[in-house]
C-alpha positions as CSV (number, residue, x, y, z in Angstrom):
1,X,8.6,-25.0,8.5
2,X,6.6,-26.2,10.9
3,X,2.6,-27.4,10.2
4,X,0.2,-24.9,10.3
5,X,2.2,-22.3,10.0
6,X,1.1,-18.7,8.3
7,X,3.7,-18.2,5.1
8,X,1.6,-14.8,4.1
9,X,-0.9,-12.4,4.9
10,X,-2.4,-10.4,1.8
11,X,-5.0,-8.2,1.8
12,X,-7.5,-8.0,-1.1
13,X,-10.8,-7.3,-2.3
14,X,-12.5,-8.2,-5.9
15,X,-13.5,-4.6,-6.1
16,X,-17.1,-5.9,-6.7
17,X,-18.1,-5.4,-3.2
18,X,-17.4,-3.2,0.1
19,X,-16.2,-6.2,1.6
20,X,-12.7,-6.9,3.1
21,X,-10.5,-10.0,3.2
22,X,-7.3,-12.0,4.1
23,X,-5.7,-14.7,2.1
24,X,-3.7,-16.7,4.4
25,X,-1.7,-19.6,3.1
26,X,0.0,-22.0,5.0
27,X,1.5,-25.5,4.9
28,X,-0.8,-28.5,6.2
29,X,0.3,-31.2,8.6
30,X,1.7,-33.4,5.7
31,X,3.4,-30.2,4.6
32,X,0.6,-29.3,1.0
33,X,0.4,-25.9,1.2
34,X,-3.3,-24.4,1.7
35,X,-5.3,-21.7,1.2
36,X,-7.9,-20.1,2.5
37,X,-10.4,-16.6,3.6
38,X,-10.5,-15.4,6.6
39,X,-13.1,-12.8,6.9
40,X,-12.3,-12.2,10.6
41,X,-9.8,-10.9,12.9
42,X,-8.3,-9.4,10.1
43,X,-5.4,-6.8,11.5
44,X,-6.6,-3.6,11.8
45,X,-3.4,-2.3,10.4
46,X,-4.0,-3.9,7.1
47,X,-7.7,-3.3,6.9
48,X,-7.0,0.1,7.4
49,X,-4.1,-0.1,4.3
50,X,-6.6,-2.3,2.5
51,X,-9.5,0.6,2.6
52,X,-6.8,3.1,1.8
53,X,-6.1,0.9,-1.3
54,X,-9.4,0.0,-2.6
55,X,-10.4,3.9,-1.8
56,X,-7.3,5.4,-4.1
57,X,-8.4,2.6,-7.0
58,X,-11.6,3.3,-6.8
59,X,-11.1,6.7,-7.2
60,X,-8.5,6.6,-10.0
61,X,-10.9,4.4,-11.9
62,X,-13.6,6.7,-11.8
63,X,-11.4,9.7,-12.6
64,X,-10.2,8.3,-15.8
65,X,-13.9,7.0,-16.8
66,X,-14.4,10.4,-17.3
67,X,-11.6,12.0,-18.6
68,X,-12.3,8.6,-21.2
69,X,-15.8,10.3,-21.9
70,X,-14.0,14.1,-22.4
71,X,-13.8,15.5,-19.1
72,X,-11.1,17.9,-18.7
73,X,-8.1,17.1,-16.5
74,X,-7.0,19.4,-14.2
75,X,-3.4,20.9,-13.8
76,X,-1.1,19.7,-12.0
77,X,2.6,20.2,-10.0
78,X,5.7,19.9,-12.0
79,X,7.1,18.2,-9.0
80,X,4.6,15.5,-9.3
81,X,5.9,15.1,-13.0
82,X,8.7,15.4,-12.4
83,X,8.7,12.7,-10.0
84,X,7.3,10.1,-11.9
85,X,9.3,10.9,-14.7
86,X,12.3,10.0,-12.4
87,X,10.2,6.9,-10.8
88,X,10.1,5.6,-14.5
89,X,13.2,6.3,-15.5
90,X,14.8,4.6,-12.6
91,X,12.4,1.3,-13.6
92,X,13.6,1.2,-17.1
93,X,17.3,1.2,-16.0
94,X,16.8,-1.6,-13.2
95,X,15.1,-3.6,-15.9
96,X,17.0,-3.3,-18.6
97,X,15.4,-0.4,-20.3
98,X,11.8,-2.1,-20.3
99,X,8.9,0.6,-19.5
100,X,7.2,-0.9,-16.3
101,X,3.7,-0.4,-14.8
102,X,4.2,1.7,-11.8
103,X,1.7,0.9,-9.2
104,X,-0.7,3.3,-7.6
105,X,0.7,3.0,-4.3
106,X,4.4,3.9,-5.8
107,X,2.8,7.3,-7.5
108,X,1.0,8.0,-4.3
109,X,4.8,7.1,-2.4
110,X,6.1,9.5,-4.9
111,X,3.9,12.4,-5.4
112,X,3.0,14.8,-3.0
113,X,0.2,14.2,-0.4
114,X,-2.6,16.6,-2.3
115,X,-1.6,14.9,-6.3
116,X,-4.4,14.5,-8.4
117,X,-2.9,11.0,-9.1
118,X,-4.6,10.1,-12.1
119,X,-4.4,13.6,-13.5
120,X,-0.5,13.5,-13.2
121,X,-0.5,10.1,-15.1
122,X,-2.3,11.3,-17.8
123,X,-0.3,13.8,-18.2
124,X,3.1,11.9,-17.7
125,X,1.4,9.3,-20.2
126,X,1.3,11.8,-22.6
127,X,5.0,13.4,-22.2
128,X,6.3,10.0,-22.2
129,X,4.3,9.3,-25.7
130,X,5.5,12.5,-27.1
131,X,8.9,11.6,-26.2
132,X,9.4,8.2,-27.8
133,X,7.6,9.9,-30.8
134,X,10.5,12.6,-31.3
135,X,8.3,15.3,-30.4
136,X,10.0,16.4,-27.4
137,X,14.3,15.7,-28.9
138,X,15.1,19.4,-28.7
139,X,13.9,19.3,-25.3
140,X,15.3,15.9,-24.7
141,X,18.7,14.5,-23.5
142,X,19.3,11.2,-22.7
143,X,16.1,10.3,-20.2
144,X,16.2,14.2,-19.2
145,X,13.7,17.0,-20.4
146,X,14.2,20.1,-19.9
147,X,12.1,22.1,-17.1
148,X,10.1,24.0,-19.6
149,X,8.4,20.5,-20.7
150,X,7.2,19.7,-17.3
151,X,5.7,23.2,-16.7
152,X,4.0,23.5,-20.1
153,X,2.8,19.2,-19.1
154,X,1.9,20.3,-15.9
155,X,-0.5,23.8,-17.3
156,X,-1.6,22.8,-20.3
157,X,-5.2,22.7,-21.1
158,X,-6.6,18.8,-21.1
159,X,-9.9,17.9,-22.0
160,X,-9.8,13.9,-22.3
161,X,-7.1,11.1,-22.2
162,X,-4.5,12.9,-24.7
163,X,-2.8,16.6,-24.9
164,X,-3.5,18.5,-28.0
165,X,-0.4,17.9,-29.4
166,X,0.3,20.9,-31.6
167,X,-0.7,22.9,-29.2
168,X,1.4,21.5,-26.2
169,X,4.5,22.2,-28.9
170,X,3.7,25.8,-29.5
171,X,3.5,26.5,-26.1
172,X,6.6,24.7,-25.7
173,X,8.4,26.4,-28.5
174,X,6.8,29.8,-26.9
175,X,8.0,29.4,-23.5
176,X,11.5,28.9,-24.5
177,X,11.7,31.7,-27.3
178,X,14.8,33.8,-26.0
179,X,13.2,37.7,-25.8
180,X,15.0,40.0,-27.8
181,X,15.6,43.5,-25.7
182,X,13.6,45.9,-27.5
């Protein structure tokens, strides 16, 4: 490679401050590589995904501050769960059935445009906790649930970071009651 040449451009910010900036590393002329900010001529292009970014974490933070302190958590699309169920699913099988941290900008890649990111987390957080727990096994089959979980994950009432459990199960167990004819 030759000297002075740019190896990567990142975009980051501390999340301290409104600020924006570009790591750019790059071998010297005796071929160490270096380091350094660049606070200007930063592409537009990844400012712009930069502000997108800090905007979506910033948000996502703040939502779960206050679902941390009771708030309740609004419904949701059983697409969205759905989706992420698969997203995870698919991660645990590429990595040899290890549970991975999907990023932000995967869920928002995922989801639909108007998700209520964090709200479909929780939510997914808590199916995937009821799950490993055996809560979910007639519902369960293989990595599979059946639709009626996703609808009753998706409606729910949700005041905080956690379903009510029992509740979630009787409206599970409700839901798929077969009706006798009267």
């Amino acid at each position: 490679m030759a000297p002075g040449t740019v190896t990567r451009v990142t975009a980051c910010c501390d999340g301290r401050y409104k600020h924006r900036a570009v790591f750019v590393s790059h071998e010297s002329s005796h071929g160490c590589p270096l380091v350094w900010v660049r606070l200007d001529r930063i592409p537009e292009q990844v400012t712009a995904m930069a502000d997108e970014q800090f905007d979506r974490l910033a948000s996502f933070r703040e939502f779960i501050q206050k679902a941390e302190a009771g708030a309740a958590i609004p419904p949701v699309a059983e697409s969205d769960l759905k989706i992420l169920h698969q997203v995870c699913v698919d991660m645990a099988k590429r990595y040899s059935g290890k549970d991975g941290v999907v990023s932000l900008d995967v869920m928002a890649r995922a989801c639909s445009r108007d998700a209520n990111l964090p709200a479909v987390w929780l939510r997914h957080k808590e199916l995937r906790l009821m799950a490993r727990h055996g809560l979910l096994a007639a519902w369960q089959h293989g990595t599979a649930l059946d639709e009626v979980v996703f609808h009753v994950a998706a409606t729910v009432p949700m005041r905080g970071v956690s379903f009510d459990r029992e509740e979630f199960v009787k409206r599970l167990r409700s839901a798929t009651v077969p009706q006798i004819p009267g």
